[in-house]
TORDO-258658 format. One record per residue (C-alpha): x, y, z; residue in one letter; residue number from 1. Coordinates in nm, 2 decimals, padded with zeros to 4 digits. Example, Ala and Ser with C-alpha at 12.3 -4.5 7.8 and 13.67 -1.06 7.14 Angstrom:
2
ATOM      px      py      pz  residu  num
ATOM   01.23  -00.45   00.78       a    1
ATOM   01.37  -00.11   00.71       s    2
***
This chain:
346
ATOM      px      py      pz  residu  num
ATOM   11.06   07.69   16.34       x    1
ATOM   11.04   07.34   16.40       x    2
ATOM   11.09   07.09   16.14       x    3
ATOM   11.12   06.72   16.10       x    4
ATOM   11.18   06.47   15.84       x    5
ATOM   10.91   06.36   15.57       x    6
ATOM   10.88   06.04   15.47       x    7
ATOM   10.65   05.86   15.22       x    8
ATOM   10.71   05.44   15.19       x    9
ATOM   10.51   05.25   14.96       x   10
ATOM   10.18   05.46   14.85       x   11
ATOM   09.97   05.38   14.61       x   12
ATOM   09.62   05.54   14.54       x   13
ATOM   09.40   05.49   14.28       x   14
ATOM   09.09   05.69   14.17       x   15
ATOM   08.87   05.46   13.99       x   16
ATOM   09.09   05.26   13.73       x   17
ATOM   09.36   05.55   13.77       x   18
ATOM   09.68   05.44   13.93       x   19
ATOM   09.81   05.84   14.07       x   20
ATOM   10.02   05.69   14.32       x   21
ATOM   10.25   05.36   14.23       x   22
ATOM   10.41   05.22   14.49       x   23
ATOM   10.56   05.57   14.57       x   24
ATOM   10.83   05.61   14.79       x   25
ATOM   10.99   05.96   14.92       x   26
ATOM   11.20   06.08   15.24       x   27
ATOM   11.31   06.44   15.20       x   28
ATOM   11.56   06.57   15.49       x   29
ATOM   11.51   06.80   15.81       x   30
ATOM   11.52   07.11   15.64       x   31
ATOM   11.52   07.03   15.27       x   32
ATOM   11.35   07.16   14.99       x   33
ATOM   11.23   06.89   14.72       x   34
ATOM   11.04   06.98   14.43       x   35
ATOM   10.74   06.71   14.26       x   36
ATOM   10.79   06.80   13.90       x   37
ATOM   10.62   06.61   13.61       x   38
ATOM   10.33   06.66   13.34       x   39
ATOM   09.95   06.74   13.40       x   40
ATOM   09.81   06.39   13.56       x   41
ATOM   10.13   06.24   13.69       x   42
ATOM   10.06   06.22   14.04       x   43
ATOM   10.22   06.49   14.21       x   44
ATOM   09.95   06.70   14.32       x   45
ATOM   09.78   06.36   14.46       x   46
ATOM   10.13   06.28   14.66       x   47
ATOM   10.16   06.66   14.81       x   48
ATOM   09.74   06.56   14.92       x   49
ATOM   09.84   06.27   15.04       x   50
ATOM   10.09   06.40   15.30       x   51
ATOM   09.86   06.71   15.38       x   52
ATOM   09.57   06.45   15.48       x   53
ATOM   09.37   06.62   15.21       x   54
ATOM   09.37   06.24   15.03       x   55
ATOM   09.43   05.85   15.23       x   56
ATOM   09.63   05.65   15.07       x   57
ATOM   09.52   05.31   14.98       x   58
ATOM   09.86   05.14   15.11       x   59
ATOM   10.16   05.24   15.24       x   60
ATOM   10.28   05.51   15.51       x   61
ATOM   10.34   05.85   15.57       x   62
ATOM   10.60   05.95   15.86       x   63
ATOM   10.71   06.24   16.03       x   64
ATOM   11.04   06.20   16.17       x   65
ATOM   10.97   05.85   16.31       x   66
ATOM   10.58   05.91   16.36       x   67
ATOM   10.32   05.73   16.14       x   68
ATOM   10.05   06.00   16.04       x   69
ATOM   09.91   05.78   15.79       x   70
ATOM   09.56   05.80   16.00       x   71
ATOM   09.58   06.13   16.13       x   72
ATOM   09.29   06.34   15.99       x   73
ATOM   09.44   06.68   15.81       x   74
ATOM   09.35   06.90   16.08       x   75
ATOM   09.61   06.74   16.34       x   76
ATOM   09.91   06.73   16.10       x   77
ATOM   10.14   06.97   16.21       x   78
ATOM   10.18   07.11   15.84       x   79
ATOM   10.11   07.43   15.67       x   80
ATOM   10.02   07.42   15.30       x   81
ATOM   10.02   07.70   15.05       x   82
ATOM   09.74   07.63   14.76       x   83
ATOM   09.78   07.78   14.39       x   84
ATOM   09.47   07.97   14.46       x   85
ATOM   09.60   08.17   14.75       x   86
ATOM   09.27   08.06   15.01       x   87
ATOM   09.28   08.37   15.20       x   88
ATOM   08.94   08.49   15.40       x   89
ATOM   08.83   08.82   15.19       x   90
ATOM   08.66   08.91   15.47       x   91
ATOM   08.96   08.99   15.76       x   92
ATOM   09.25   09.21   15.70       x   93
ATOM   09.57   09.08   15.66       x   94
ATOM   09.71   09.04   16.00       x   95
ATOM   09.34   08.89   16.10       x   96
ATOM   09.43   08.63   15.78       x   97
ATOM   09.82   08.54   15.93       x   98
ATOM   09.69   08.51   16.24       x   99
ATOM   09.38   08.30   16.15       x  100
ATOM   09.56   07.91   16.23       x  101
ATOM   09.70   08.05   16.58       x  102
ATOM   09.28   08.17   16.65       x  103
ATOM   09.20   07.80   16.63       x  104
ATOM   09.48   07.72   16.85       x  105
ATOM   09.30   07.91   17.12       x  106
ATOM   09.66   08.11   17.08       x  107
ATOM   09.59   08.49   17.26       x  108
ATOM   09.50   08.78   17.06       x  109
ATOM   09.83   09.02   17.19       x  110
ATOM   10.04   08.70   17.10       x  111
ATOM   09.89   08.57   16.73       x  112
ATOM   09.86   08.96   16.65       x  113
ATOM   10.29   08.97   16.75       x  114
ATOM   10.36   08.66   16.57       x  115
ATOM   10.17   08.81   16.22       x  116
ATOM   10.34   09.14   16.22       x  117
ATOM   10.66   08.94   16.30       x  118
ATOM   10.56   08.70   15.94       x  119
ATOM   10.46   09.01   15.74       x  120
ATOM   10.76   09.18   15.86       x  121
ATOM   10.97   08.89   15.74       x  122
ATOM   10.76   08.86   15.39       x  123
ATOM   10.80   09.25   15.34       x  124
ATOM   10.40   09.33   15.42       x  125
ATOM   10.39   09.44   15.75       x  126
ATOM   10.30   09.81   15.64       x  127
ATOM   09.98   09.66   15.48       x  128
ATOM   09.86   09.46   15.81       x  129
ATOM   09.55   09.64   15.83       x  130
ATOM   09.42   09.66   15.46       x  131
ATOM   09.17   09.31   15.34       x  132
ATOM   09.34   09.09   15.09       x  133
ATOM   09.11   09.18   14.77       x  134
ATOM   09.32   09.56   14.84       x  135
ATOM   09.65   09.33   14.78       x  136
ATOM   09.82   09.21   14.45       x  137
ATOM   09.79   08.87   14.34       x  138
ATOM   10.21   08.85   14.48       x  139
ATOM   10.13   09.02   14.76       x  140
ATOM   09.80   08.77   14.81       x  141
ATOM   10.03   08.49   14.78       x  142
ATOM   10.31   08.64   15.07       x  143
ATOM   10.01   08.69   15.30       x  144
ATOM   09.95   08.32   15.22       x  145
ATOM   10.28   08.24   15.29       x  146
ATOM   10.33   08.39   15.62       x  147
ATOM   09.99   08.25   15.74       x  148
ATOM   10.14   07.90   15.62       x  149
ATOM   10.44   07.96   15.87       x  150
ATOM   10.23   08.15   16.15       x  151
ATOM   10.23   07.82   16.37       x  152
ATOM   10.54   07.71   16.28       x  153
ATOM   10.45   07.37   16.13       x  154
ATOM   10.70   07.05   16.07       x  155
ATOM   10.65   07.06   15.72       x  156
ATOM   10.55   07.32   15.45       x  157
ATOM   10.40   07.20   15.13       x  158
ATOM   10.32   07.42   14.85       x  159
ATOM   10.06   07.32   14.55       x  160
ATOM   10.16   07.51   14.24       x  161
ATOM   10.22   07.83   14.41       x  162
ATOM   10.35   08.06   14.20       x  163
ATOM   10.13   07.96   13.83       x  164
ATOM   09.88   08.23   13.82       x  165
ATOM   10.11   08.51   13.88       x  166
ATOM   10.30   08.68   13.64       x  167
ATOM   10.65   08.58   13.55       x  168
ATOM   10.86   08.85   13.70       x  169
ATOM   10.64   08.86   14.03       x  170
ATOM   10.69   08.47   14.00       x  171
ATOM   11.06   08.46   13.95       x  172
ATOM   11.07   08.74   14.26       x  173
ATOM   10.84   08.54   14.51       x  174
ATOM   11.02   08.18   14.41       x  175
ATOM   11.32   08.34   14.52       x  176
ATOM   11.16   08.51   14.83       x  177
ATOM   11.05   08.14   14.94       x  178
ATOM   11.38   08.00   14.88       x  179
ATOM   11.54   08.25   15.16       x  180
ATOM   11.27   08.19   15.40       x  181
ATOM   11.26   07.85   15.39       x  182
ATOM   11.69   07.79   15.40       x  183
ATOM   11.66   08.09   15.70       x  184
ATOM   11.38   07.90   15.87       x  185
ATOM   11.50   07.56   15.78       x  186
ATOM   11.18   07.42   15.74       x  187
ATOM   11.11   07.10   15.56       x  188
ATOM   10.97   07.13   15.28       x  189
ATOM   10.78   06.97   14.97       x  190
ATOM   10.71   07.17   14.67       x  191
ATOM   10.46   07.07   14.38       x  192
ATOM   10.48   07.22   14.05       x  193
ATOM   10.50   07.16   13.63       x  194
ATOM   10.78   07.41   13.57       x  195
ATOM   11.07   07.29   13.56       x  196
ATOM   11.26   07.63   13.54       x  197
ATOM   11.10   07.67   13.89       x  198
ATOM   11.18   07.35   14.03       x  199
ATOM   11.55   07.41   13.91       x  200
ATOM   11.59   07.69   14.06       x  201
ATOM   11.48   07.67   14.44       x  202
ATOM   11.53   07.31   14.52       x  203
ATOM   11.76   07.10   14.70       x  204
ATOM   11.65   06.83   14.52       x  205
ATOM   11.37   06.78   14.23       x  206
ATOM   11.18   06.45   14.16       x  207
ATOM   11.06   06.37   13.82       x  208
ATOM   10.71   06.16   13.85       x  209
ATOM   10.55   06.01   13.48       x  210
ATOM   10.24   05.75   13.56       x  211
ATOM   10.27   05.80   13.92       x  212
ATOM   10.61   05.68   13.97       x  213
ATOM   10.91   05.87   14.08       x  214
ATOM   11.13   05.87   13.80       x  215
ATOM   11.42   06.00   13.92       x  216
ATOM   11.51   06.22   14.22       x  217
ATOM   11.87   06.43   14.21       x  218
ATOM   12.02   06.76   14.25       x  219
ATOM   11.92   07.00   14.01       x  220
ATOM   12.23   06.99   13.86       x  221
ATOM   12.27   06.62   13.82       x  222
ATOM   11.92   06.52   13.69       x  223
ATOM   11.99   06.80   13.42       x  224
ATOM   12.34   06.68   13.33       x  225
ATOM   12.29   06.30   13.42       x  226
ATOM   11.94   06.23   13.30       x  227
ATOM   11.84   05.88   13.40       x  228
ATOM   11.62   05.80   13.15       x  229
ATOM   11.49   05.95   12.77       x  230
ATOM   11.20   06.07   12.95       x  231
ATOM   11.42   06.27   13.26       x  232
ATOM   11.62   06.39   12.95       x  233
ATOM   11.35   06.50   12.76       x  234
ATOM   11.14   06.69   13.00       x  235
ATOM   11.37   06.88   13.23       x  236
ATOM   11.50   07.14   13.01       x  237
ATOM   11.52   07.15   12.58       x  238
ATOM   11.66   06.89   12.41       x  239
ATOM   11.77   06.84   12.08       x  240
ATOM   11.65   06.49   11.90       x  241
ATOM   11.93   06.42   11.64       x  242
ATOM   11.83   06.07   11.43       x  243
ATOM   12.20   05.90   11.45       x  244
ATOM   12.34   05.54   11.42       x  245
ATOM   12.52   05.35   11.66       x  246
ATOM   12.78   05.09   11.63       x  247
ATOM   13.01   04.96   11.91       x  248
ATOM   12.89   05.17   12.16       x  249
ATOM   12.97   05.49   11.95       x  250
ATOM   12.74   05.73   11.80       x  251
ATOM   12.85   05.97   11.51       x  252
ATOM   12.68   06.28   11.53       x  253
ATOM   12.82   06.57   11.29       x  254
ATOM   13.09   06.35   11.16       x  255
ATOM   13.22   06.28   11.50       x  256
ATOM   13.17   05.96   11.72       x  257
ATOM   13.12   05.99   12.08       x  258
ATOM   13.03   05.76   12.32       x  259
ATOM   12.69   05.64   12.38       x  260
ATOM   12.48   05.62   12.68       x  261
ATOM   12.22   05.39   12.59       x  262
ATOM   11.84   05.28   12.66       x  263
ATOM   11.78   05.08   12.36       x  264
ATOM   11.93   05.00   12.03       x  265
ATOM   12.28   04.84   12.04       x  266
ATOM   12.34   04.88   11.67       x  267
ATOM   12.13   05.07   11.43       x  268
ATOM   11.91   05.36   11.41       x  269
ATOM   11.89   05.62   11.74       x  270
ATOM   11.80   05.90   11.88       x  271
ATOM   12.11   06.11   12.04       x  272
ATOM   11.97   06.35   12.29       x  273
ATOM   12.16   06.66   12.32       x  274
ATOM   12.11   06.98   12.52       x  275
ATOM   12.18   07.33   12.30       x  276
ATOM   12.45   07.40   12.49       x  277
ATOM   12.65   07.10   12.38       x  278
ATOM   12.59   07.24   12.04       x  279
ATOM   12.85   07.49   11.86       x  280
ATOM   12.82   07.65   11.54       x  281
ATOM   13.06   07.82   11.35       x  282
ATOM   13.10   08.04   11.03       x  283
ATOM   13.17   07.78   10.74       x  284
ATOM   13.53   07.81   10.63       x  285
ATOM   13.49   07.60   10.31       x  286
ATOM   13.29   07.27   10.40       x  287
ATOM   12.95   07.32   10.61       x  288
ATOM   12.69   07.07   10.71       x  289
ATOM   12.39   07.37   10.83       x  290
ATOM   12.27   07.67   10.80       x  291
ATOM   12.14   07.92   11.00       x  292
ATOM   11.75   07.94   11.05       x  293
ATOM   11.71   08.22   11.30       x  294
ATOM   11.88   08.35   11.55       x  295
ATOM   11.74   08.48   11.89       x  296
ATOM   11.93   08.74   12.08       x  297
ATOM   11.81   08.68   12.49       x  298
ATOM   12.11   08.92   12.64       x  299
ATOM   12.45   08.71   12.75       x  300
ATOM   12.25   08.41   12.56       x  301
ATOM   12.13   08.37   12.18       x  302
ATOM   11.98   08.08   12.07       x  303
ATOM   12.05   07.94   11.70       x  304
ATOM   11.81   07.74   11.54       x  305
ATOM   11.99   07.54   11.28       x  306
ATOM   11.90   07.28   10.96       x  307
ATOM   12.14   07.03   10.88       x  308
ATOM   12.24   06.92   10.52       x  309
ATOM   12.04   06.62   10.59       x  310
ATOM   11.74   06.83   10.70       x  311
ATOM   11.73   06.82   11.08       x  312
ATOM   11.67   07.11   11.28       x  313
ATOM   11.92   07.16   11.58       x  314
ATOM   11.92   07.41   11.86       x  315
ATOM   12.21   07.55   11.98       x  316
ATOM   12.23   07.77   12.28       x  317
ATOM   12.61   07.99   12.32       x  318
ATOM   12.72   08.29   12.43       x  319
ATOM   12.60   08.61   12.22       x  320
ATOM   12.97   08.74   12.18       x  321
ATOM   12.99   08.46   11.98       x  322
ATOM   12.73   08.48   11.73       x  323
ATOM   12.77   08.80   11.55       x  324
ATOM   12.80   08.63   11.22       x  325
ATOM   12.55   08.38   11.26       x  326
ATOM   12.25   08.55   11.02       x  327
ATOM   12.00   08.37   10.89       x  328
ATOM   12.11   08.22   10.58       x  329
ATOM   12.45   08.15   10.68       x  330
ATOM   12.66   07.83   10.58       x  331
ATOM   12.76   07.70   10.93       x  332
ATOM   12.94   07.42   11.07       x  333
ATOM   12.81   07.23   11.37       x  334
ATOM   13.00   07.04   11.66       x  335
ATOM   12.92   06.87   11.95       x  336
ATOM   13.12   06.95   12.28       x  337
ATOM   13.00   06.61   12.47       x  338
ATOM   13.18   06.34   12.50       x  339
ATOM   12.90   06.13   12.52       x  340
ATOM   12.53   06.12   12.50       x  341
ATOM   12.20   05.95   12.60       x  342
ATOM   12.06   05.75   12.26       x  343
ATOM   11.68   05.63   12.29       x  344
ATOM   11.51   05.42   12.00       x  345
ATOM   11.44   05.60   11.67       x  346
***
């Protein structure tokens, strides 16, 4: 496969008084896989357009490697593009469907007809070659969509919400099927979709859009550790919202100060954001400042939902070995592992 750098400098598009697109800027690396994660109306879906050709920006560029596409109609991007809603032609059996983008290429029949048992080999579907696509699962639909995406081995590989009207195992099972085909091909690749448990887990790198702006791009590990922003914080993965005070650039937080990591206040009244894994809880041994709600066995993990003294409910997320005598009920005490936290304005 061929692959080349994507680059987006500058876009903006509007529809009507709608700003999708705010002076968005983007360059993901030969061969990587970033994600476009954000809520319903953000933008992202209108950026992954945008590159495809599918939309025209009002300003700014779109490269390939060094190569300005911006004016390049869809059908001469070298890109293949997986939709939600799989887009396959009920009417031609699989292979006919893999090999559909290489008929239009004036590409032999011997040769496109190699090539799609080749892809279907590769995407675990070549035994079905000859069946039509309403025959197939809605996971299988979607790996025949996938191979007809790479039959012409494009530069870039974008994928619009995939994976969201399948259900969750076959979901988890294809994500991860995508993920090894893309690092084996090494294709470049940008990947839209609102779940962040998705986006976490096959990217190289995930960007957070809210209002059309990129929020905050960063390894999966970093933009869940090191939020940039409440918002980052708030929307990749559960957070806990504690009310707390600050003082001195310390924030106490179940008796204990820690250091704050602020985007407000200085002094006052705040908002400590913590995830539930930063959160232990322990059987009382005299003095407590919770109790136990409910507690949720989910295998190695059990989640502890938790009112303080003062009334707050906590999460807390910890290993099930550890939990045994955490009943409903139960006088607990709570502590924080961070040693600092991001604070946001009550």
């Amino acid at each position: 496969m061929t692959s080349k750098s994507l680059t987006l400098v500058g876009i903006t598009k509007r529809f009507g008084n709608v700003r999708a697109m705010d002076n968005f800027n983007l360059e993901v690396g030969i061969g990587e896989l970033v994600a476009l994660l954000g809520p319903s109306g953000c933008g992202k879906t209108t950026a992954l357009r945008v590159v495809a050709g599918l939309e025209h920006q009002d300003s700014g560029k779109v490269l390939v490697g060094e190569k300005d596409i911006s004016n390049i109609p869809a059908h001469k991007r070298n890109m293949g593009m997986v939709f939600q809603a799989y887009s396959l032609f009920p009417n031609l059996t699989v292979e006919e469907n893999v090999g559909f983008g290489l008929q239009m290429r004036k590409v032999s029949k011997p040769v496109r007809l190699k090539k799609a048992h080749q892809l279907l080999d590769l995407v675990g579907l070549d035994s079905q070659s000859k069946r039509f696509t309403h025959q197939l699962s809605g996971g299988q639909q979607q790996r025949v969509a996938l191979a007809r995406a790479l039959a012409f081995e494009p530069e870039i590989l974008l994928f619009d919400e995939p994976l969201s009207a399948l259900d969750a195992q076959v979901r988890i099972n294809l994500r991860e099927e995508i993920r090894r085909l893309q690092l084996s091909l090494g294709t470049t690749t940008l990947f839209v979709t609102h779940d962040q448990e998705e986006a976490m887990a096959i990217s190289d790198r995930v960007g957070v859009m809210n209002e059309g702006v990129l929020v905050q791009i960063d390894t999966p590990d970093a933009l869940y550790n090191k939020p940039a922003s409440s918002f980052v914080a708030s929307f990749v993965g559960t957070m806990n919202k504690i009310p707390a005070h600050i003082n001195n650039g310390l924030v106490e937080i179940f008796g204990e100060k820690v250091i704050a990591l602020k985007q407000g206040n200085e002094s006052g009244k705040v908002l400590a954001l913590i995830r539930p894994e930063a959160i232990v809880a322990t059987p009382s041994t005299g003095t407590s400042n919770a109790k136990v709600l409910t507690r949720s066995f989910m295998g190695a993990l059990s989640s502890i939902i938790c009112q303080t003294n003062d009334g707050i409910i906590v999460q807390s997320l910890m290993k099930s070995a550890m939990t045994g005598e955490l009943h409903p009920g139960s006088e607990i005490q709570l502590q924080i592992l961070s040693k600092e936290v991001l604070v946001t304005n009550a």
